[in-house]
ZAKEMI-407615 format. One record per residue (C-alpha): residue in three letters; residue number from 1; x, z, y. Coordinates in steps of 0.05 Angstrom, whole numbers, padded with zeros to 5 digits. Layout:
REM ZAKEMI-407615
{Ala,NUM,{X,Z,Y}}
...
//
This chain:
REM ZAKEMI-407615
{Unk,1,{00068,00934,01924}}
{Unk,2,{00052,00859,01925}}
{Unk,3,{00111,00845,01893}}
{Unk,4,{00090,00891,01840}}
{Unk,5,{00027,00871,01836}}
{Unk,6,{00055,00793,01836}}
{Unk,7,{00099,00811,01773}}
{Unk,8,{00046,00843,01738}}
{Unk,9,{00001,00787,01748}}
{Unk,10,{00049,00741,01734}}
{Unk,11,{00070,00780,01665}}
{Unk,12,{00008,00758,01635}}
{Unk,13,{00005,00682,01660}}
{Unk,14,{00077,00668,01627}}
{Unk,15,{00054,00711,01559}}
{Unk,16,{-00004,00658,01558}}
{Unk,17,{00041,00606,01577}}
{Unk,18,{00090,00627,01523}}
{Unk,19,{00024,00628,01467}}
{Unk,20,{00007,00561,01489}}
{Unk,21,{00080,00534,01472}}
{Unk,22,{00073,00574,01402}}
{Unk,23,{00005,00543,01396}}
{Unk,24,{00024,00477,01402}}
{Unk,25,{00088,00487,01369}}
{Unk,26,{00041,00507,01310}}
{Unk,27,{-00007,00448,01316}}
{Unk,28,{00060,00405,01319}}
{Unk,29,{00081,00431,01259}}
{Unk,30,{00019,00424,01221}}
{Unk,31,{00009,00356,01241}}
{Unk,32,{00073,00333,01221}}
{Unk,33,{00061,00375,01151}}
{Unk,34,{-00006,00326,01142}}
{Unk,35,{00039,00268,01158}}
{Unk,36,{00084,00280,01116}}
{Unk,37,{00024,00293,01058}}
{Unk,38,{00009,00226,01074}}
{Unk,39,{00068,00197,01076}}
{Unk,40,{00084,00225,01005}}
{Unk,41,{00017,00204,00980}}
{Unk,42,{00029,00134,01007}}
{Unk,43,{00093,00131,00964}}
{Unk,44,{00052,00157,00900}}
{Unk,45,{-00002,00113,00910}}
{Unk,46,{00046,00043,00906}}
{Unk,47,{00078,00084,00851}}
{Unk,48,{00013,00082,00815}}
{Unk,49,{-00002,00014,00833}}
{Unk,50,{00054,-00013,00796}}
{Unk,51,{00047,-00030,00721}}
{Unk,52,{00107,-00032,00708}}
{Unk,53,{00122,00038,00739}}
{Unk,54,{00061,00077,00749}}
{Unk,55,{00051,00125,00688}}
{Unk,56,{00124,00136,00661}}
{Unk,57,{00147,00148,00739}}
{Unk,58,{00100,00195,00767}}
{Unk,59,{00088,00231,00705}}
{Unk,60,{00160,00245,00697}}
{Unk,61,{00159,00267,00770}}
{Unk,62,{00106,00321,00758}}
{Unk,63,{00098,00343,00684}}
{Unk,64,{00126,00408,00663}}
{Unk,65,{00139,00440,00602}}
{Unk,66,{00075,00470,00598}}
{Unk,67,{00023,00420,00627}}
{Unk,68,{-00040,00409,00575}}
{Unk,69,{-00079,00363,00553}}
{Unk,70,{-00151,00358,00537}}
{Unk,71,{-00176,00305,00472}}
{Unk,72,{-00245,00303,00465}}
{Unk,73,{-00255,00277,00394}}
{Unk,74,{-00331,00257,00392}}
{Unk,75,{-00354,00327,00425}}
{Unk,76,{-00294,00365,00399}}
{Unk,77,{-00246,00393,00445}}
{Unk,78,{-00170,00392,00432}}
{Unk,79,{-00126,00423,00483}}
{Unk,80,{-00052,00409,00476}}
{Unk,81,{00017,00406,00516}}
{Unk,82,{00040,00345,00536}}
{Unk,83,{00108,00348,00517}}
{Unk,84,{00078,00358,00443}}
{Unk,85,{00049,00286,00450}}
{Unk,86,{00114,00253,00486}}
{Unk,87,{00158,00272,00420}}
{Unk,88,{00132,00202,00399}}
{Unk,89,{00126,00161,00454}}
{Unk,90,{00109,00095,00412}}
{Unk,91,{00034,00115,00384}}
{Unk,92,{-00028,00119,00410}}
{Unk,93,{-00030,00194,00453}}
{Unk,94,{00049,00191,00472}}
{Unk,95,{00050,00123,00507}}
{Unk,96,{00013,00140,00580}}
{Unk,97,{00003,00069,00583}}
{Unk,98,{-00043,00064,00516}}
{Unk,99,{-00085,00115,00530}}
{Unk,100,{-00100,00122,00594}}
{Unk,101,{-00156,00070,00574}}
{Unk,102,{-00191,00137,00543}}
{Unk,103,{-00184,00175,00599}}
{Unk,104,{-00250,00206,00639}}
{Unk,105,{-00235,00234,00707}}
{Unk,106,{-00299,00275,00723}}
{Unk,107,{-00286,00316,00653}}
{Unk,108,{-00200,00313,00663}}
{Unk,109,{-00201,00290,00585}}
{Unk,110,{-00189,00236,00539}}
{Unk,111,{-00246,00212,00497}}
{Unk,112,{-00243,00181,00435}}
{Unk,113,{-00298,00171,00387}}
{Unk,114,{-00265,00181,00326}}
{Unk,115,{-00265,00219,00251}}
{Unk,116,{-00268,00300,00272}}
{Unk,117,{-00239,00327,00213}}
{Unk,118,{-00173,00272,00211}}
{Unk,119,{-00156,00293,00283}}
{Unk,120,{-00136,00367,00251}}
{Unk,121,{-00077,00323,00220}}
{Unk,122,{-00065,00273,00272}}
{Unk,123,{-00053,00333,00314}}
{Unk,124,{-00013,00366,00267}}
{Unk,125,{00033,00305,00256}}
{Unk,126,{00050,00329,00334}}
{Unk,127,{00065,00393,00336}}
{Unk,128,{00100,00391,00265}}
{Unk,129,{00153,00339,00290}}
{Unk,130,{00126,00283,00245}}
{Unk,131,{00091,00316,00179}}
{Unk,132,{00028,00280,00153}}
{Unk,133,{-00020,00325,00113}}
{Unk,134,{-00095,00294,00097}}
{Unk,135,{-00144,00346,00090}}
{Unk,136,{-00186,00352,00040}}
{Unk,137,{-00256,00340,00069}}
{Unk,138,{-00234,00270,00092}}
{Unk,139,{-00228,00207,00048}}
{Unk,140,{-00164,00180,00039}}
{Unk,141,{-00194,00106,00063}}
{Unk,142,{-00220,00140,00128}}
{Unk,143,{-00150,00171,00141}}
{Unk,144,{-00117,00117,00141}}
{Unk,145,{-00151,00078,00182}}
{Unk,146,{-00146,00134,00231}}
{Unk,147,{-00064,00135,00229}}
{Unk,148,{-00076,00065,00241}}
{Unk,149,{-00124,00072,00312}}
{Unk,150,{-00071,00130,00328}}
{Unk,151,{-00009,00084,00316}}
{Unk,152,{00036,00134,00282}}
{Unk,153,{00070,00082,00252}}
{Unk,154,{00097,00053,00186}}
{Unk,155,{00137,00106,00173}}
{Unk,156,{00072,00161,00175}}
{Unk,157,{00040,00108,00137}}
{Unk,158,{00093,00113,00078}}
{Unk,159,{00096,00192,00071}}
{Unk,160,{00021,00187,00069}}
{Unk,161,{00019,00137,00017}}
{Unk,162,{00076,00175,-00020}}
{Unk,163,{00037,00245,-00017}}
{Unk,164,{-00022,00211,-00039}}
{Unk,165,{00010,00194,-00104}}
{Unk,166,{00015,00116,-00076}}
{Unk,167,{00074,00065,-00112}}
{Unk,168,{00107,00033,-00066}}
{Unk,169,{00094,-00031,-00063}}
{Unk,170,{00154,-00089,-00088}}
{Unk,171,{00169,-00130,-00031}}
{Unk,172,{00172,-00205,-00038}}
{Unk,173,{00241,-00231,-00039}}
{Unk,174,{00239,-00301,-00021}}
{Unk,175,{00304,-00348,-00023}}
{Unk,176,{00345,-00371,00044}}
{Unk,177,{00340,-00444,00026}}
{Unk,178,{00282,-00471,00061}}
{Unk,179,{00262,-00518,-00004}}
{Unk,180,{00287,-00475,-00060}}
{Unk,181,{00233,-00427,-00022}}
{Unk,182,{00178,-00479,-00019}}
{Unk,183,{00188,-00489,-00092}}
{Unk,184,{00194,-00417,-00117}}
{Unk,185,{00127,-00406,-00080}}
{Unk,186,{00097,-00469,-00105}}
{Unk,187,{00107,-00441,-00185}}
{Unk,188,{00109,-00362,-00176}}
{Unk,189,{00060,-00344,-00120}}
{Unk,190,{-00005,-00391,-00132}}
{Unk,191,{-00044,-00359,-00074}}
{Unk,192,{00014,-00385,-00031}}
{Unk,193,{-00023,-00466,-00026}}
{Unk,194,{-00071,-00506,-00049}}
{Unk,195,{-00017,-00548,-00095}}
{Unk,196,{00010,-00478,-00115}}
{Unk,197,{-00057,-00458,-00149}}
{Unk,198,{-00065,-00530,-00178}}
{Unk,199,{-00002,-00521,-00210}}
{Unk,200,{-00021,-00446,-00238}}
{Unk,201,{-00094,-00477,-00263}}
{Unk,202,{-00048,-00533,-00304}}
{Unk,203,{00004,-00482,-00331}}
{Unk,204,{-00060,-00444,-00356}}
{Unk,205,{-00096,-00503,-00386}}
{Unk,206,{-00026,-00516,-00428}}
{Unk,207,{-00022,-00441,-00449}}
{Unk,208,{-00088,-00442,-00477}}
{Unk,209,{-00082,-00512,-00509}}
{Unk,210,{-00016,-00491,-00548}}
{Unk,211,{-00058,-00420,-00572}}
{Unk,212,{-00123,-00471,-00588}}
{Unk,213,{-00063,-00514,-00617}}
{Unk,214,{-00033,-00453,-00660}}
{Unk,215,{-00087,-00432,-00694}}
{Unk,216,{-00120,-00493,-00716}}
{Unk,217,{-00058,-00524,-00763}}
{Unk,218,{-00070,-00462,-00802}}
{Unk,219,{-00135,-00486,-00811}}
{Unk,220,{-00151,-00510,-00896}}
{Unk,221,{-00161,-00571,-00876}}
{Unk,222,{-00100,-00589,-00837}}
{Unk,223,{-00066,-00547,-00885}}
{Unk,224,{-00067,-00571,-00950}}
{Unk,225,{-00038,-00639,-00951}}
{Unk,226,{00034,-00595,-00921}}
{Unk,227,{00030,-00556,-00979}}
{Unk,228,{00006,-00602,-01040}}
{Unk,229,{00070,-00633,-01010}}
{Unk,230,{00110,-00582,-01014}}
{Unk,231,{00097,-00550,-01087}}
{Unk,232,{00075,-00611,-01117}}
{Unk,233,{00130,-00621,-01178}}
{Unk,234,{00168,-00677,-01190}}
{Unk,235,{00143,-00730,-01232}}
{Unk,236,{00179,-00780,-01268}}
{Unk,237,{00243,-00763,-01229}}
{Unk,238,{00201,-00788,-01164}}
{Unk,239,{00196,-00737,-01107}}
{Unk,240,{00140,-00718,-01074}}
{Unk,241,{00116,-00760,-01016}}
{Unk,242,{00130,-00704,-00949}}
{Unk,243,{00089,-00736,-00886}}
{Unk,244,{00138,-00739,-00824}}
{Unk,245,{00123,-00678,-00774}}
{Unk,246,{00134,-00730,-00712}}
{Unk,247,{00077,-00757,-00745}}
{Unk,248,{00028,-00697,-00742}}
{Unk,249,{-00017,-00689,-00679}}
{Unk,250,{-00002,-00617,-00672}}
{Unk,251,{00067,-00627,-00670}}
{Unk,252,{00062,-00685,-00609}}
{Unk,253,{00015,-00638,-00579}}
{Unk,254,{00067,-00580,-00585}}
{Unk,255,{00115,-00617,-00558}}
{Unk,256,{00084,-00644,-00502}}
{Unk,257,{00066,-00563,-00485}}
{Unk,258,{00141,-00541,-00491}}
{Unk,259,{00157,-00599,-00444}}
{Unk,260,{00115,-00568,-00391}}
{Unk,261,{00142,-00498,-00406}}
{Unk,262,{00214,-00521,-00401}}
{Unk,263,{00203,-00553,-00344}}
{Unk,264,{00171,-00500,-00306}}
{Unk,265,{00223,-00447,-00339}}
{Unk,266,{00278,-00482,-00314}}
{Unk,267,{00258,-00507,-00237}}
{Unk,268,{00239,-00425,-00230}}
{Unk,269,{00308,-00414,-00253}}
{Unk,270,{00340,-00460,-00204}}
{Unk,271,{00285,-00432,-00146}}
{Unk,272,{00296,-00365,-00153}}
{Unk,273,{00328,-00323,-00099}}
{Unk,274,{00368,-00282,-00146}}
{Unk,275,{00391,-00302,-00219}}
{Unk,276,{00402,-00231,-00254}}
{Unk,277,{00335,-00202,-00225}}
{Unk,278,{00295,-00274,-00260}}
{Unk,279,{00339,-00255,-00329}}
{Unk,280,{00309,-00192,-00326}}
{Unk,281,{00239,-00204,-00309}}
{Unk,282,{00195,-00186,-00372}}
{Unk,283,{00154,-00241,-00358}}
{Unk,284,{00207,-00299,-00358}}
{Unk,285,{00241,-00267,-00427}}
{Unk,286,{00167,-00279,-00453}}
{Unk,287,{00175,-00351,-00433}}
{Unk,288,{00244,-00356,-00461}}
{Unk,289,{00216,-00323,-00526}}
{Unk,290,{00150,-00379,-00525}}
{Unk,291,{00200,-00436,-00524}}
{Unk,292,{00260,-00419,-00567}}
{Unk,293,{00207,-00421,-00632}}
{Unk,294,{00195,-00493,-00618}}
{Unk,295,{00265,-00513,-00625}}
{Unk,296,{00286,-00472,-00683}}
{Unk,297,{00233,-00505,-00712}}
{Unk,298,{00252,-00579,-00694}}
{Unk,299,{00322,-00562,-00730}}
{Unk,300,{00292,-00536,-00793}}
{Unk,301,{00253,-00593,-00800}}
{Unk,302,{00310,-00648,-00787}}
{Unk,303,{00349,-00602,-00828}}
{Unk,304,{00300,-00601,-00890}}
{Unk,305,{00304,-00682,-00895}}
{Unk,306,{00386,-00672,-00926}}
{Unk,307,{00365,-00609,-00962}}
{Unk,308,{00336,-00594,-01034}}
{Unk,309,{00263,-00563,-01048}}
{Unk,310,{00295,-00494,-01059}}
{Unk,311,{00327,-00493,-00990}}
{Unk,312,{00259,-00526,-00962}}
{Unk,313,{00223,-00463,-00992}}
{Unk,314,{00270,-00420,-00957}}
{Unk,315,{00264,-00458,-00898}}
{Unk,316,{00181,-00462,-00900}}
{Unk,317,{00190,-00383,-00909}}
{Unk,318,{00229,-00383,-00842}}
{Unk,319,{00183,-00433,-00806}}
{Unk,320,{00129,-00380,-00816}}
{Unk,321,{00166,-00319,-00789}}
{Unk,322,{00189,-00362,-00729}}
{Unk,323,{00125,-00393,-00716}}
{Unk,324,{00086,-00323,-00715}}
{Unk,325,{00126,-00313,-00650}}
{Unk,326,{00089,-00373,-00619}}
{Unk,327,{00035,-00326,-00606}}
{Unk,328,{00077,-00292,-00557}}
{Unk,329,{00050,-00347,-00506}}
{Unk,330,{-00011,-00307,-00497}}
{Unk,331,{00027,-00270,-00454}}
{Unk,332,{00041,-00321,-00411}}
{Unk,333,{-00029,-00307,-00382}}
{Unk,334,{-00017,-00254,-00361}}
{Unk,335,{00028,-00292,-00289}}
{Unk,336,{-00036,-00318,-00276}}
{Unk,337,{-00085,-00258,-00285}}
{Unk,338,{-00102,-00205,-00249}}
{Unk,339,{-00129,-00163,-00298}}
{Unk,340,{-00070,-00174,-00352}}
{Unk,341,{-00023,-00146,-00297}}
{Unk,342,{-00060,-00087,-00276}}
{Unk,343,{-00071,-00067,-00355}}
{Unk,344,{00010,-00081,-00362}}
{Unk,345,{00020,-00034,-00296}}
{Unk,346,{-00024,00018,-00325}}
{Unk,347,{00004,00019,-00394}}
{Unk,348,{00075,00018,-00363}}
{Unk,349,{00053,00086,-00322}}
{Unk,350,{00022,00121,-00376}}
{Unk,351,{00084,00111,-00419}}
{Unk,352,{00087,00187,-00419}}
{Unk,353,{00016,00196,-00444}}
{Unk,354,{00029,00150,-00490}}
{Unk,355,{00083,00175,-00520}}
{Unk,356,{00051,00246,-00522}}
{Unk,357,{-00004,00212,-00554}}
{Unk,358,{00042,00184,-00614}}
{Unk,359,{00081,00254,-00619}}
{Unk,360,{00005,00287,-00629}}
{Unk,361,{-00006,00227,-00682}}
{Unk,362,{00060,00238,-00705}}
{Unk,363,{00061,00323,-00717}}
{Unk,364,{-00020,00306,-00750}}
{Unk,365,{-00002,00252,-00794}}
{Unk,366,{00063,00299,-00823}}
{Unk,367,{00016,00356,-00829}}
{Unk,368,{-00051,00329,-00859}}
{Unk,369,{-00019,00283,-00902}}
{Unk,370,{00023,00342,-00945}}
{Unk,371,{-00041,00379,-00937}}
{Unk,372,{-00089,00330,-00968}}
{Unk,373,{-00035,00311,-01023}}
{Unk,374,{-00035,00384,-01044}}
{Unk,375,{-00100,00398,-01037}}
{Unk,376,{-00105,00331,-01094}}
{Unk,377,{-00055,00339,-01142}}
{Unk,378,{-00094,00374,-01187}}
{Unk,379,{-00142,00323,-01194}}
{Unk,380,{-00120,00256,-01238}}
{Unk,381,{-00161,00210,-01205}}
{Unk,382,{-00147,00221,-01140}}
{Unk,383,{-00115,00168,-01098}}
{Unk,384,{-00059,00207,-01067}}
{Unk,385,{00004,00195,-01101}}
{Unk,386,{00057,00215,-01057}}
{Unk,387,{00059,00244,-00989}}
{Unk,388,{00079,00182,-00961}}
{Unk,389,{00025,00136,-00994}}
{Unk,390,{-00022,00191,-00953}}
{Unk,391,{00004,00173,-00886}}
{Unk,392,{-00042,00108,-00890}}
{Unk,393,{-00097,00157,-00900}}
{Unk,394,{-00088,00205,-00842}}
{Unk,395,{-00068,00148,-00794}}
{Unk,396,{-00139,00118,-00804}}
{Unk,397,{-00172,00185,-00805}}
{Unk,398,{-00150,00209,-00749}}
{Unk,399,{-00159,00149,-00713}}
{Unk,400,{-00230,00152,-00731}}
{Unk,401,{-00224,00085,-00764}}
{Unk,402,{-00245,00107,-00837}}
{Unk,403,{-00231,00047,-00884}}
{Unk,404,{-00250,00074,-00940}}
{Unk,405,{-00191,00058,-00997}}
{Unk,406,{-00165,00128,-01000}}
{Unk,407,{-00214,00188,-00997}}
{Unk,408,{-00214,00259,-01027}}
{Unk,409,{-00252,00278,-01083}}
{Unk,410,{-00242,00350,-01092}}
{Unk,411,{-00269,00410,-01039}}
{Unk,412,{-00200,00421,-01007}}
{Unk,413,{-00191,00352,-00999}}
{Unk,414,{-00247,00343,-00959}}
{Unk,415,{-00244,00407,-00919}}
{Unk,416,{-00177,00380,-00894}}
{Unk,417,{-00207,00310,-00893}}
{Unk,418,{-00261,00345,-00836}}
{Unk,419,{-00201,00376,-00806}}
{Unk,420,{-00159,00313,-00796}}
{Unk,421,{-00212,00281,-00768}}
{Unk,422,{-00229,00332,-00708}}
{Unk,423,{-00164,00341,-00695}}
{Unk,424,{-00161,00262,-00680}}
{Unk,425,{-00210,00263,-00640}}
{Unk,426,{-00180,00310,-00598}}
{Unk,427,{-00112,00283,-00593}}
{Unk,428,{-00136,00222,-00580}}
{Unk,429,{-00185,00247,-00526}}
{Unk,430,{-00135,00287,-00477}}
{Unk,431,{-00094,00228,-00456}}
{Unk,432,{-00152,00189,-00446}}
{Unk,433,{-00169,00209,-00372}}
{Unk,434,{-00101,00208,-00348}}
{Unk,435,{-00085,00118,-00368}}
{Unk,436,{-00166,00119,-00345}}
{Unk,437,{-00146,00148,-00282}}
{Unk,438,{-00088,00100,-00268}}
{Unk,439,{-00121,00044,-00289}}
{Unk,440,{-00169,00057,-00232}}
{Unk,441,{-00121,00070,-00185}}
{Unk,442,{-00084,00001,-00203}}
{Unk,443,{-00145,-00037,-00202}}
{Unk,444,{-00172,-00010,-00134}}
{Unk,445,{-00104,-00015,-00105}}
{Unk,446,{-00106,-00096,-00135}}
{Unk,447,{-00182,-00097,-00100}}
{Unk,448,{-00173,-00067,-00035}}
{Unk,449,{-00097,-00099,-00025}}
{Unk,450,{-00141,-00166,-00013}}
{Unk,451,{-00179,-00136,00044}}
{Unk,452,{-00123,-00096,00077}}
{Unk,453,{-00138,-00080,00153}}
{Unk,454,{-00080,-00096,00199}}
{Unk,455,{-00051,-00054,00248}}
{Unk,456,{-00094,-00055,00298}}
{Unk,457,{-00057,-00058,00376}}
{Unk,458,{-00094,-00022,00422}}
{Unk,459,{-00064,-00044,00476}}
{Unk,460,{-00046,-00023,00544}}
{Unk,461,{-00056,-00034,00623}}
{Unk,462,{-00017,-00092,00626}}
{Unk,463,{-00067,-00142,00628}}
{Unk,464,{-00126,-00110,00660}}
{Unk,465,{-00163,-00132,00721}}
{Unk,466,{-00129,-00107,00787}}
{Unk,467,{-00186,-00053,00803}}
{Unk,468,{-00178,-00032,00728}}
{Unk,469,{-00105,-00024,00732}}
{Unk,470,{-00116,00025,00790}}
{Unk,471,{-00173,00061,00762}}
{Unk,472,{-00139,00073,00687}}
{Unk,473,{-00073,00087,00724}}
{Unk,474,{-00100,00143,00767}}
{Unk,475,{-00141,00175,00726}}
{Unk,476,{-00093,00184,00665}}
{Unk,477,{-00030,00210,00704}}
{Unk,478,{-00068,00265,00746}}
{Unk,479,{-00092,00339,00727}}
{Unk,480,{-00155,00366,00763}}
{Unk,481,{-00116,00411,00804}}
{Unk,482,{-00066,00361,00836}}
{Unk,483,{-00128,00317,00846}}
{Unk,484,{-00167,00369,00884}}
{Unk,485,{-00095,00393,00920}}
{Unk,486,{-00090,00318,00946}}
{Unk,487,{-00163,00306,00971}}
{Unk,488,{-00149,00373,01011}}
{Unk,489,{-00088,00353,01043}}
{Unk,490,{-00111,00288,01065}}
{Unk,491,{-00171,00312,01094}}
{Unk,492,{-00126,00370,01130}}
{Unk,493,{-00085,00302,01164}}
{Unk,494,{-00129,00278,01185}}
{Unk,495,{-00180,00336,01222}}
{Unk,496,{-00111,00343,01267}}
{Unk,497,{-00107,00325,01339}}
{Unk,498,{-00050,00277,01341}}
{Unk,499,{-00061,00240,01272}}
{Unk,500,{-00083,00172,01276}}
{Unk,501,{-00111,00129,01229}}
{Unk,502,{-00108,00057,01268}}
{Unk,503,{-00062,00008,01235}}
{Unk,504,{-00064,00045,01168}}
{Unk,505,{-00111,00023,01109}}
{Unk,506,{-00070,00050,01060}}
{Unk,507,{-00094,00111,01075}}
{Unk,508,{-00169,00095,01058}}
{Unk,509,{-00146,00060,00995}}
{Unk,510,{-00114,00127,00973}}
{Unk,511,{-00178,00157,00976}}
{Unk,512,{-00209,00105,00941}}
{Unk,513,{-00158,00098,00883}}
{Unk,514,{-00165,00175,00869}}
{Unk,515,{-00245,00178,00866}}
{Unk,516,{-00265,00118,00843}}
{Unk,517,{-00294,00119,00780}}
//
């Protein structure tokens, strides 16, 4: 009976003896659970602590394919996957790095305050592997600037530009010779120096003094002693006294003009990085064309001094042809003037408006001409001939120039007169807008191309402050939930029995890195 008894009393002591072992196994386990918390936290935390390390590392460590993103965009909430932002790691929202500097912890977000509408787009340029598209409500100045803040990247830049109707722009080839370089900028690019822009404000001082130059020797009074000279008849078997044209100040002038312009042609020549591009240039064949008059004409003249006065008239007729292309040097300007080049750029993309413009002319000059030369060949005094002597008349009525030399006289002539002249006006009127429109483009694109932005760096954590680097670090690479999941586990370590804290800051400074602010 007592031996009964004693088992039965002793059945219960070694069940509670047994609980107690399960108990503490239990509490052992648990501790060593919040250790190990710890323990992994610990590693995390010197994870984040390192530059060098911190984002790529733990993020790669914890994102998965469908972790998302919050982008505040000055009050407007994006929300995103992550992996749509890491397709480009090099911009703005797929380096961790660059913008964990927009991150805010207590609302799990990045901030930016930025353009609403563009951030449709920027988005866009995500999830569609690399398309641009600007919509419509936003500016195309404003968009740009915002691929810029984002850092998408040349490339984005380019399809933009190219969507946009943008012309690329020519790049600058420069030569490898380190002097041939100084002097091709020194006479091509005057905005390149101060002696570059001294030598552009000389070159256009000698244009303008060859066109002053030009038109005054055809002036009366420089003119009439040359030609006395030249039909004056011979008298008594004497010739006529011809002044030398070394002599003449026009001609020392000229010469000293077409030194300069040799000079310059040739030392561009010699500078530039490529020989068959310079032939081509349309600017240099305007030089070559400027100079070539001057020494036709120096040959004619040495040549006229062995000649007779019949081959001097022929040669005087020749002179004058060859000297009209003098005034070719105009043109010359145009390398040193802003405006000149953006009319030649517009006129060189509205060649197809322009020729549709001439084809119009064309078809109405055809048509109202035979129809104004019928309507007046019943009347004898009118001034239309011949079909072709009433192309002069359509050309300047539809025009809208209206000399005046040729009009009709009878009713049909005029009601096709009337005719001609609206339809003018509207030929001429259609293209109009179109070589208006890229004129404006051209010029803006001249304006604004002298206050381009640069690409703006944002930057990263590199170079912060120590406390910074923490703060930024932390606070970009973790989600609410694994934030909240961490505080709980380290406050479960350490309410347990047989968890210490002696001997181990780094503990504290977990806590600290993960809620400071």
């Amino acid at each position: 009976m007592d031996d009964q008894t004693s088992s039965v009393i002793q059945t219960p002591s070694s069940a509670r003896h047994e609980s107690t072992n399960a108990t503490d196994s239990w509490g052992y386990a648990e501790v060593q659970k919040g250790v190990m918390t710890v323990e992994n936290m610990l590693e995390e935390s010197v994870v984040l602590s390192a530059p060098h390390l911190s984002v790529d590392r733990y993020e790669r460590s914890r994102q998965g394919c469908c972790e998302r993103v919050v982008i505040n965009i000055s009050g407007l909430r994006f929300e995103t996957q992550l992996k749509t932002f890491n397709q480009f790691p090099d911009t703005l929202l797929g380096d961790p790095r660059k913008r964990m500097r927009y991150f805010d912890p207590l609302r799990n977000e990045y901030f930016f305050d930025r353009n609403r509408p563009s951030f449709d787009a920027i988005l866009y340029y995500y999830q569609s592997g690399g398309r641009i598209r600007r919509p419509v409500n936003v500016p195309i100045d404003i968009f740009s600037e915002e691929i810029r803040f984002y850092q998408l990247g040349e490339e984005a830049m380019e399809k933009f530009r190219e969507d946009e109707g943008f012309i690329k722009e020519e790049e600058r080839i420069l030569p490898k010779n380190d002097f041939q370089k100084q002097v091709w900028l020194l006479f091509e690019y005057p905005e390149s120096s101060g002696p570059a822009r001294g030598i552009a404000i000389v070159s256009v001082l000698v244009i303008l003094i060859s066109i002053v130059i030009f038109c005054m020797e055809t002036l009366p009074e420089f003119r009439d002693e040359v030609d006395l000279a030249t039909v004056a008849p011979t008298v008594n078997g004497t010739a006529p006294y011809v002044p030398s044209p070394f002599t003449d100040p026009f001609f020392v002038i000229e010469t000293l003009c077409i030194i300069w312009f040799s000079f310059e042609l040739l030392v561009r020549f010699f500078a530039c990085p490529s020989k068959t591009s310079f032939s081509k240039n349309i600017m240099n064949i305007i030089d070559i064309v400027a100079i070539i008059p001057y020494f036709i004409t120096l040959g004619t003249e040495l040549a006229e001094r062995q000649t007779n006065g019949g081959q001097q008239a022929m040669s005087l007729a020749i002179l004058r042809v060859i000297r009209l292309v003098r005034v070719f040097r105009i043109f010359k300007l145009s390398r040193h003037s802003k405006g000149l080049q953006i009319l030649g750029q517009t006129l060189k993309a509205s060649m197809r408006e322009l020729g549709l413009l001439i084809f119009f002319l064309f078809i109405g000059v055809i048509l109202f001409s035979s129809a104004v030369y019928f309507a007046e060949a019943d009347d004898p005094t009118s001034s239309f001939t011949s079909i072709p002597d009433a192309f002069w008349w359509a050309v300047v009525t539809m025009t809208t120039v209206g000399y005046g030399d040729m009009h009709p006289v009878t009713i049909g002539g005029k009601i096709v007169g009337s005719l001609c002249a609206i339809a003018g006006v509207l030929t001429i009127a259609l293209p109009v807008p179109v070589i208006v429109s890229n004129f404006n483009y051209f010029y803006h694109r001249e304006t604004d191309g002298e206050e381009h932005p640069h690409y703006v760096n944002t930057g990263s954590c590199e170079h912060l402050p120590s406390e910074e680097l923490r703060r930024s670090c932390s606070s970009s690479s973790l989600s609410k939930s694994e934030y909240m999941v961490i505080e709980e586990g380290i406050n479960s370590a350490f309410k347990q029995p047989n968890f210490t804290t002696e001997n181990n800051q780094n503990c504290v400074n977990i806590k600290k890195i993960f809620t400071d602010v």
